[in-house]
N, CA, C and O atoms as a GROMACS GRO file, in nm:
protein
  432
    1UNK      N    1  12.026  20.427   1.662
    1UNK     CA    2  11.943  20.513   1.743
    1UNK      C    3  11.885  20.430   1.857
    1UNK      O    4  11.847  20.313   1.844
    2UNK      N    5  11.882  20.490   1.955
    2UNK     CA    6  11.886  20.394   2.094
    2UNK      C    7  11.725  20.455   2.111
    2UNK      O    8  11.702  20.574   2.091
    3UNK      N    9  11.597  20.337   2.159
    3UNK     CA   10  11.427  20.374   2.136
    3UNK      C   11  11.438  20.367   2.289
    3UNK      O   12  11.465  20.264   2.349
    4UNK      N   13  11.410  20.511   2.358
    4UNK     CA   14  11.369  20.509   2.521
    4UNK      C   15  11.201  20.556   2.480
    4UNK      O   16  11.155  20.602   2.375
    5UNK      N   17  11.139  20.523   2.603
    5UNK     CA   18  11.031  20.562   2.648
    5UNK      C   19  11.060  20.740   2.697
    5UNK      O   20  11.179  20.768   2.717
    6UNK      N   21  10.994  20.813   2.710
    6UNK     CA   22  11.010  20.954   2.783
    6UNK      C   23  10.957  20.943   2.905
    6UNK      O   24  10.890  20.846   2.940
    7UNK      N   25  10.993  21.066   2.995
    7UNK     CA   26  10.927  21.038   3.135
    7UNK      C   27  10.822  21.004   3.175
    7UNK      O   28  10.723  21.027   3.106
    8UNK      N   29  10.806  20.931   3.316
    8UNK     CA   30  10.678  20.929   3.396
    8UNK      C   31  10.654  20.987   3.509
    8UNK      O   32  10.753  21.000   3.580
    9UNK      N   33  10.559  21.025   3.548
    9UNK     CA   34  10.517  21.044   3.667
    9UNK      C   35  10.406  20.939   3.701
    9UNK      O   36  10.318  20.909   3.620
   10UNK      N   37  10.418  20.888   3.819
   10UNK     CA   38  10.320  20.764   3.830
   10UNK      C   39  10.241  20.824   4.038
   10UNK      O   40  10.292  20.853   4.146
   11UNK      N   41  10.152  20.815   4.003
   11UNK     CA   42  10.098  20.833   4.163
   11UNK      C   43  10.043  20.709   4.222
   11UNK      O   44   9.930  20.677   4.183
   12UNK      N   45  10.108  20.625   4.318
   12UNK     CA   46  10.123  20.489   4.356
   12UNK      C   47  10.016  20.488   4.486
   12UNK      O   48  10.063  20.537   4.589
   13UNK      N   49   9.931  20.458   4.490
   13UNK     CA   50   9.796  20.474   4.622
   13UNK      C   51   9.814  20.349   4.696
   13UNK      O   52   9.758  20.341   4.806
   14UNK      N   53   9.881  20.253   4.655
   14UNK     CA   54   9.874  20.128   4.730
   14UNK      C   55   9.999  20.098   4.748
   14UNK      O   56  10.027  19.978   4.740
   15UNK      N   57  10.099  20.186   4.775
   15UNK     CA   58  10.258  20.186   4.790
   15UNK      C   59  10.281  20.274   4.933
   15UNK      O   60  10.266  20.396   4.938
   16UNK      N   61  10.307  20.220   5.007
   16UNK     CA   62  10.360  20.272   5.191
   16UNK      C   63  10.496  20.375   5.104
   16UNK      O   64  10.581  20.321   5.034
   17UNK      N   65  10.494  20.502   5.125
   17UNK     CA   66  10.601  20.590   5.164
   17UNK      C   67  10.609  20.667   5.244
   17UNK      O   68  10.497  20.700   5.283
   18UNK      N   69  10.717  20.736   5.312
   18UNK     CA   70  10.704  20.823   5.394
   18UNK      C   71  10.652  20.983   5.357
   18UNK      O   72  10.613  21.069   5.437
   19UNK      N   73  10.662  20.988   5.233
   19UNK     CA   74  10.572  21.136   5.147
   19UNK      C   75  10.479  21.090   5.065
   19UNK      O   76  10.481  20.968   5.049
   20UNK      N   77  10.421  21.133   5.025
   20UNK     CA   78  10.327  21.130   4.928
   20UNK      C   79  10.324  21.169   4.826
   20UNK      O   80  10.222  21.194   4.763
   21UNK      N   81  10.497  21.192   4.769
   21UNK     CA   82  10.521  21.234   4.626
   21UNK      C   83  10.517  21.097   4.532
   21UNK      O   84  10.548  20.984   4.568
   22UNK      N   85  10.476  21.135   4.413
   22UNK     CA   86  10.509  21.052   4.352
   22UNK      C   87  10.658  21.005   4.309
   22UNK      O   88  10.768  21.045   4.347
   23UNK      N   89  10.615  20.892   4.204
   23UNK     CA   90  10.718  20.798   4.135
   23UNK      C   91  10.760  20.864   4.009
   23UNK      O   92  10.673  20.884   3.925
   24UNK      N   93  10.925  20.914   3.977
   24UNK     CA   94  10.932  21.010   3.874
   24UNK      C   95  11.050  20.864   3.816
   24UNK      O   96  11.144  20.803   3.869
   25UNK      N   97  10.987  20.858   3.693
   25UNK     CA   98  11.103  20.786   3.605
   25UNK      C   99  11.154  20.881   3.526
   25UNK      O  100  11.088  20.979   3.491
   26UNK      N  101  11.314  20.854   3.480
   26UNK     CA  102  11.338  20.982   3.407
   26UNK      C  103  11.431  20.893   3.314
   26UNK      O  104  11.396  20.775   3.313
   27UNK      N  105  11.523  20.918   3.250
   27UNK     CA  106  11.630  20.869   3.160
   27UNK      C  107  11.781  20.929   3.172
   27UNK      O  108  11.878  20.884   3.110
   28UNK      N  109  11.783  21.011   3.240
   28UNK     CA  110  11.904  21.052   3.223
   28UNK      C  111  12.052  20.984   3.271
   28UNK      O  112  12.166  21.025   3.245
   29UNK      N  113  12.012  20.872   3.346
   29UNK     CA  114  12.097  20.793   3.341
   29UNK      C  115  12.172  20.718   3.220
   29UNK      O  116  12.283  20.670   3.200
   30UNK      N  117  12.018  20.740   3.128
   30UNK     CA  118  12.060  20.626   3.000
   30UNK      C  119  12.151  20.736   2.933
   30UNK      O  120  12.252  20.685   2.884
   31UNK      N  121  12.143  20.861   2.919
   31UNK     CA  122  12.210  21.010   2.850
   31UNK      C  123  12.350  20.984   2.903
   31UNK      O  124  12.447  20.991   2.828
   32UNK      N  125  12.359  20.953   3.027
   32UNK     CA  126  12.497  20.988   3.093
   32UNK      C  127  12.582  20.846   3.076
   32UNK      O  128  12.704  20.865   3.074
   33UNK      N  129  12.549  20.733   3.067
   33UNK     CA  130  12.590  20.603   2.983
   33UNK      C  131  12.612  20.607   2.868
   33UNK      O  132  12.700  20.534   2.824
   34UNK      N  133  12.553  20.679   2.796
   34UNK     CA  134  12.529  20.667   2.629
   34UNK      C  135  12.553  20.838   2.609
   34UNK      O  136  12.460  20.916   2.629
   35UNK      N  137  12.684  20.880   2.570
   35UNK     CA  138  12.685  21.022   2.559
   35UNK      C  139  12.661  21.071   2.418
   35UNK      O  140  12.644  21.191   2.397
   36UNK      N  141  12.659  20.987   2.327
   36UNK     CA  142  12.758  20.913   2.188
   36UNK      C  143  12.650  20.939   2.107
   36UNK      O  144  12.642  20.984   1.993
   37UNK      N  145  12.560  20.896   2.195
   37UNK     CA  146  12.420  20.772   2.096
   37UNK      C  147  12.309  20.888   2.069
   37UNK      O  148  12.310  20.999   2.123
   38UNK      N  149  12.220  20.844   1.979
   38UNK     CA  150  12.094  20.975   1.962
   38UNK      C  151  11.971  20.905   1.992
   38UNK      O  152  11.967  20.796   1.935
   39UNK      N  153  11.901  20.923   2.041
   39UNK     CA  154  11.750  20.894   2.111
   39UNK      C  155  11.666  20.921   2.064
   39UNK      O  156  11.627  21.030   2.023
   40UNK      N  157  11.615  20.798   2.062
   40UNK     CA  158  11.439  20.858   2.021
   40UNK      C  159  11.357  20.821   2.117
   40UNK      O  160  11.346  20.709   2.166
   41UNK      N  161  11.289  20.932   2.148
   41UNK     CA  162  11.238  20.915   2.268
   41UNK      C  163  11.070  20.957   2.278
   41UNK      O  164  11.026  21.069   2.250
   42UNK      N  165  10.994  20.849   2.321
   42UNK     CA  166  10.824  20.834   2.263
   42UNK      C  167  10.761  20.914   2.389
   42UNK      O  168  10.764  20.852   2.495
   43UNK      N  169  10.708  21.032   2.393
   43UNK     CA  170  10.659  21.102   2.534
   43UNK      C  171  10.532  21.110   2.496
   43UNK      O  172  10.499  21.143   2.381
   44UNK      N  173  10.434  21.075   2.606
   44UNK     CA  174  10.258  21.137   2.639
   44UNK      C  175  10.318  21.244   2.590
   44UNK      O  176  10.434  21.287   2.591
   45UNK      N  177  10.177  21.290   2.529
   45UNK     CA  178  10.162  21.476   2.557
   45UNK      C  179  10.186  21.553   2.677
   45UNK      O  180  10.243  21.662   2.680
   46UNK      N  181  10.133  21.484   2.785
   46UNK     CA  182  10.196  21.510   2.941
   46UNK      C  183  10.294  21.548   2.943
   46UNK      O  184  10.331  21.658   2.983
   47UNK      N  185  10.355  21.461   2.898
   47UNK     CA  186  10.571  21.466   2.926
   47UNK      C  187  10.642  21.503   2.869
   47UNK      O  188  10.758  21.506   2.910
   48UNK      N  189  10.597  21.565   2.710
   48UNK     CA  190  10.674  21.561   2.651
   48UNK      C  191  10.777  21.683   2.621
   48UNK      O  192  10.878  21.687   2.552
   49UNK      N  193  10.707  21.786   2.705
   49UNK     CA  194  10.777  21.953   2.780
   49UNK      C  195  10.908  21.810   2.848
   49UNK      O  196  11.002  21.771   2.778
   50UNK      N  197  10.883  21.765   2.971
   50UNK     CA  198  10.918  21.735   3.013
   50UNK      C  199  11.045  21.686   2.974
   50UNK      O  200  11.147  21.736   3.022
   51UNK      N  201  11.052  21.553   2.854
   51UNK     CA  202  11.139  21.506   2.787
   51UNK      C  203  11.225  21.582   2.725
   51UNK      O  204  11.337  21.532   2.736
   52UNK      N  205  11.226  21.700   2.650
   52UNK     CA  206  11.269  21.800   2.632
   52UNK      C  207  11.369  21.881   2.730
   52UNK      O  208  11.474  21.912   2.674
   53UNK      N  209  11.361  21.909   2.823
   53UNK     CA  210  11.416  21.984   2.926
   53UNK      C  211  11.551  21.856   2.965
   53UNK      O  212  11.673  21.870   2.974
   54UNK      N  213  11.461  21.734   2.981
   54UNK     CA  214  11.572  21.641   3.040
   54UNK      C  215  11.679  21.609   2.960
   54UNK      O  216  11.792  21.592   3.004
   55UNK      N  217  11.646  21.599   2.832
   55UNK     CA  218  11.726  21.563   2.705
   55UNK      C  219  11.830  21.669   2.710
   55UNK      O  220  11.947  21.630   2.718
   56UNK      N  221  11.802  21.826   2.705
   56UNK     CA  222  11.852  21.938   2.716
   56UNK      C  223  11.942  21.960   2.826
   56UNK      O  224  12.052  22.015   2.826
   57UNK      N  225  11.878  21.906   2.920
   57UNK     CA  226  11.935  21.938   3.085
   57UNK      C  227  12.079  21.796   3.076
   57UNK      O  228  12.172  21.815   3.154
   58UNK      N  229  12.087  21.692   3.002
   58UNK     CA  230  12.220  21.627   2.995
   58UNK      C  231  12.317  21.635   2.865
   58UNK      O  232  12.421  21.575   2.838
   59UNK      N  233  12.248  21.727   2.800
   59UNK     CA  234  12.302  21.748   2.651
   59UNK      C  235  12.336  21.616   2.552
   59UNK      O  236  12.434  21.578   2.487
   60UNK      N  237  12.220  21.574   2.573
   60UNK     CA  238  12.181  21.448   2.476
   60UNK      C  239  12.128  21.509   2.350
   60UNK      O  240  12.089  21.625   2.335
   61UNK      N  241  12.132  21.395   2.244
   61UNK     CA  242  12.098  21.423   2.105
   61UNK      C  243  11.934  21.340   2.065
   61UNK      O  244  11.912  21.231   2.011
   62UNK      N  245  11.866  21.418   2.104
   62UNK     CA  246  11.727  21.292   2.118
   62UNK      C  247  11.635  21.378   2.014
   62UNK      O  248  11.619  21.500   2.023
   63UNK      N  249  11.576  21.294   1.912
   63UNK     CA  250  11.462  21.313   1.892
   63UNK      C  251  11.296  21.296   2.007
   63UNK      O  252  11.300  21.196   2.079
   64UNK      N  253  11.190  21.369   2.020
   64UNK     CA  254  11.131  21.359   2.072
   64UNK      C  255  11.002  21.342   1.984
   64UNK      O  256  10.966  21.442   1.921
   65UNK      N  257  10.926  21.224   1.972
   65UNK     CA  258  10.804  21.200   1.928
   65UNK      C  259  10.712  21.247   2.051
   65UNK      O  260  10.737  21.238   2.171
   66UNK      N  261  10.592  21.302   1.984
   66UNK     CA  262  10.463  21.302   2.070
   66UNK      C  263  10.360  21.315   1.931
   66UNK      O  264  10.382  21.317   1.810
   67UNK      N  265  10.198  21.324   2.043
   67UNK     CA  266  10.117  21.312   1.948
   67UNK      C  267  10.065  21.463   1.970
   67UNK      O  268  10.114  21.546   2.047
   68UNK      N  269   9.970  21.478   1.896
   68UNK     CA  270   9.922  21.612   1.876
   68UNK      C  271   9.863  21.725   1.978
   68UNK      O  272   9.836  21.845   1.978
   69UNK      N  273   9.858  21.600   2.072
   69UNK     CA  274   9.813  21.719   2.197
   69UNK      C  275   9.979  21.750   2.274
   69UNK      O  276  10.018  21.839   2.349
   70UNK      N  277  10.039  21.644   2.220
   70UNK     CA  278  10.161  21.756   2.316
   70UNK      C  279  10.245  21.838   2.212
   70UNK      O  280  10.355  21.873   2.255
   71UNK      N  281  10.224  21.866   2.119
   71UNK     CA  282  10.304  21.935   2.023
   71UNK      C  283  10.326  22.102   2.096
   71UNK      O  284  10.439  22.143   2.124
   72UNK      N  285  10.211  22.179   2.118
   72UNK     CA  286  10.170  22.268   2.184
   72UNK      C  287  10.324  22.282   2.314
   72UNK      O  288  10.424  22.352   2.300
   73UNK      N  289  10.292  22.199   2.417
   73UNK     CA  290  10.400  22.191   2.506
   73UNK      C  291  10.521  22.217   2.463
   73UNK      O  292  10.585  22.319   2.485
   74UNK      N  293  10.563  22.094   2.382
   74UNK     CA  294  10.679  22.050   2.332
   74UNK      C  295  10.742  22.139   2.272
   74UNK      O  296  10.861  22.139   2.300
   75UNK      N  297  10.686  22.272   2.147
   75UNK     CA  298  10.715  22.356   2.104
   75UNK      C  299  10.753  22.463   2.175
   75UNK      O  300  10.856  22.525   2.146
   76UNK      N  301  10.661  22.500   2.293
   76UNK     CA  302  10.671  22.624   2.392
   76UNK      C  303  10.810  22.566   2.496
   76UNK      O  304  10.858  22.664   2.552
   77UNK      N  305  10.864  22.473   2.524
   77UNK     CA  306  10.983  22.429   2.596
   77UNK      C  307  11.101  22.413   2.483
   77UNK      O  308  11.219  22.445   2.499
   78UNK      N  309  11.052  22.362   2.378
   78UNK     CA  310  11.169  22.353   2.312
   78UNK      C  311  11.225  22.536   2.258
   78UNK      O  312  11.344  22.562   2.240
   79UNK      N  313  11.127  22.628   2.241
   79UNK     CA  314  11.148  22.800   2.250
   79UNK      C  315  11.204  22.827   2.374
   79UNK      O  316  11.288  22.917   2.377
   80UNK      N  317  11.178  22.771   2.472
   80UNK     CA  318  11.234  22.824   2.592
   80UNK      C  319  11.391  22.791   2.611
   80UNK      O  320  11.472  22.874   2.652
   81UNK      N  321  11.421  22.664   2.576
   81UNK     CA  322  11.524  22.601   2.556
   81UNK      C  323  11.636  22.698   2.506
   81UNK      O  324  11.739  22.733   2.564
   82UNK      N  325  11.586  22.733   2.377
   82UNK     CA  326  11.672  22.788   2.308
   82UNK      C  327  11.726  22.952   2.332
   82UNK      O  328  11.812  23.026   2.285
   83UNK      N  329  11.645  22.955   2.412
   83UNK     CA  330  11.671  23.122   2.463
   83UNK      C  331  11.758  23.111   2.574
   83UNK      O  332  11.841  23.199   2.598
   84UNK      N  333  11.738  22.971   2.670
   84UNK     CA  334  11.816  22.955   2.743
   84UNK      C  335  12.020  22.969   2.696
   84UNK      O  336  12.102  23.038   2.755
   85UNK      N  337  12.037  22.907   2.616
   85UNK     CA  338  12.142  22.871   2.524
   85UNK      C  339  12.200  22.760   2.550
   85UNK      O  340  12.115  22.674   2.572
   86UNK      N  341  12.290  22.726   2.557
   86UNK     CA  342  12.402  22.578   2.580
   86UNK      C  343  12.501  22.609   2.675
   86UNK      O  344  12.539  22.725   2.689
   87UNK      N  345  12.553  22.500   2.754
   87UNK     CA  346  12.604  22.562   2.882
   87UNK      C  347  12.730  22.438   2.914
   87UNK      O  348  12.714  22.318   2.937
   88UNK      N  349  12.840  22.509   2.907
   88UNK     CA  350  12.919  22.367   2.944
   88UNK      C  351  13.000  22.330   3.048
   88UNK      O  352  13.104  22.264   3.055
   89UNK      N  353  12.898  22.415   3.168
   89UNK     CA  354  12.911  22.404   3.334
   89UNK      C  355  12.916  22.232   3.347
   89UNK      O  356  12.850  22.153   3.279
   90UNK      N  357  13.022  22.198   3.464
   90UNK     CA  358  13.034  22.085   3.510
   90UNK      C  359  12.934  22.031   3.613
   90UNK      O  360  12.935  22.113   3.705
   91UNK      N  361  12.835  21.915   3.645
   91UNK     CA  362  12.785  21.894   3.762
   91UNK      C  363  12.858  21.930   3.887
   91UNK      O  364  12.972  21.898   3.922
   92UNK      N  365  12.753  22.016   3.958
   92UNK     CA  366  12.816  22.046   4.066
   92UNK      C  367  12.808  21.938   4.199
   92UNK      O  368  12.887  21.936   4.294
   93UNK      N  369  12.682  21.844   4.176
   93UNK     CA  370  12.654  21.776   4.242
   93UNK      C  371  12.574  21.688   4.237
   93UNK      O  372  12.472  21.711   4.172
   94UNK      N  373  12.590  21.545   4.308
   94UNK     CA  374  12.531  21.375   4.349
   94UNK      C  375  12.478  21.451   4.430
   94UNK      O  376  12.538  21.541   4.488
   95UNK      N  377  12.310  21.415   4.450
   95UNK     CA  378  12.228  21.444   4.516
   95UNK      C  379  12.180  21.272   4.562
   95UNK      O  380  12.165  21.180   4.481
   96UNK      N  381  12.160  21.262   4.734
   96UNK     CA  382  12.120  21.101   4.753
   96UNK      C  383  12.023  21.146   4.876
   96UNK      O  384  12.032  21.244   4.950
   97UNK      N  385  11.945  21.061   4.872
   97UNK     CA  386  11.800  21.085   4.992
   97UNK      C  387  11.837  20.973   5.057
   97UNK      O  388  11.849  20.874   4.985
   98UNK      N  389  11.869  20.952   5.221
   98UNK     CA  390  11.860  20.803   5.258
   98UNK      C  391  11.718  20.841   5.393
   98UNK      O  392  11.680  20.920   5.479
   99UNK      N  393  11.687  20.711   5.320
   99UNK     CA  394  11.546  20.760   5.471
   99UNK      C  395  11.547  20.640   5.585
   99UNK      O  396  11.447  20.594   5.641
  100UNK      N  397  11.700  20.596   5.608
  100UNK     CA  398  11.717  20.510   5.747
  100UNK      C  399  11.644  20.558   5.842
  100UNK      O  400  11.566  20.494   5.913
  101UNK      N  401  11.674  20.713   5.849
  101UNK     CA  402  11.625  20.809   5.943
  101UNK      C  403  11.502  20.778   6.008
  101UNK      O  404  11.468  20.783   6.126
  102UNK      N  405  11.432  20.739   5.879
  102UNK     CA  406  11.249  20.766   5.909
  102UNK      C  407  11.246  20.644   5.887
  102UNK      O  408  11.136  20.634   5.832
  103UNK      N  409  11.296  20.522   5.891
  103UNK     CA  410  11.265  20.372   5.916
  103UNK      C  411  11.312  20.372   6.075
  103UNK      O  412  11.235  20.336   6.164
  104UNK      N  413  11.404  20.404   6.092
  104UNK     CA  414  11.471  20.374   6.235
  104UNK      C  415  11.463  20.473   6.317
  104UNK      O  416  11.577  20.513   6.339
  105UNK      N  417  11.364  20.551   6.390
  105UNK     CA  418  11.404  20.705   6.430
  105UNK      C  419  11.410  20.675   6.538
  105UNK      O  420  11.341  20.588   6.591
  106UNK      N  421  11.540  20.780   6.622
  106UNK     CA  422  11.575  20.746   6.748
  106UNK      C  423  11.442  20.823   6.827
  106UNK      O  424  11.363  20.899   6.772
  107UNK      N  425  11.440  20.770   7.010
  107UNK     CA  426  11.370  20.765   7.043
  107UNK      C  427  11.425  20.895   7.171
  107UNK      O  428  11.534  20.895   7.228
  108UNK      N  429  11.346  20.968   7.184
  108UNK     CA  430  11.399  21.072   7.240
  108UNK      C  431  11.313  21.101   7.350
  108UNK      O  432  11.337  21.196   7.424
   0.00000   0.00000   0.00000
């Protein structure tokens, strides 16, 4: 059983970007490397809707720990989940942000 952390959201105040969104860590890279493997995966109560959806959204085999305040969440996404059903649509698409644009912007 492969031990990930579950998602973050991190809001960085002393980090120069061109938005002001935050920093989203996610795992699904590790899902799409490891198709095989089953996860256990440790989420805040915050995240742990969150972890759920992502686990779901690459059709990984993950256990999801949380503590008692996210049970609540975790339960109401993991119901939603299941109503959704299972889906064995292909990615339609690599999504890439390059922001040369807004480092280098031409001068008009």
């Amino acid at each position: 059983m492969v031990r990930i952390s579950g998602p973050t959201v991190s809001f960085r105040g002393n980090v120069a970007s061109p938005s002001r969104l935050p920093w989203v860590t996610l795992n699904g890279w590790r899902y799409l490397r490891q198709p095989e493997a089953k996860f256990y995966v440790t989420a805040t109560p915050e995240n742990a809707a969150l972890a759920a959806a992502e686990a779901f959204s690459y059709g990984a085999d993950a256990a999801i720990k949380t503590d008692d305040a996210g049970i609540d969440s975790l339960g109401q996404m993991i119901d939603f989940l299941r109503s959704a059903g299972e889906s064995d649509l292909p990615a339609l698409a690599n999504i890439a942000i390059s922001t040369t644009a807004l480092l280098n912007p031409v001068n008009s």
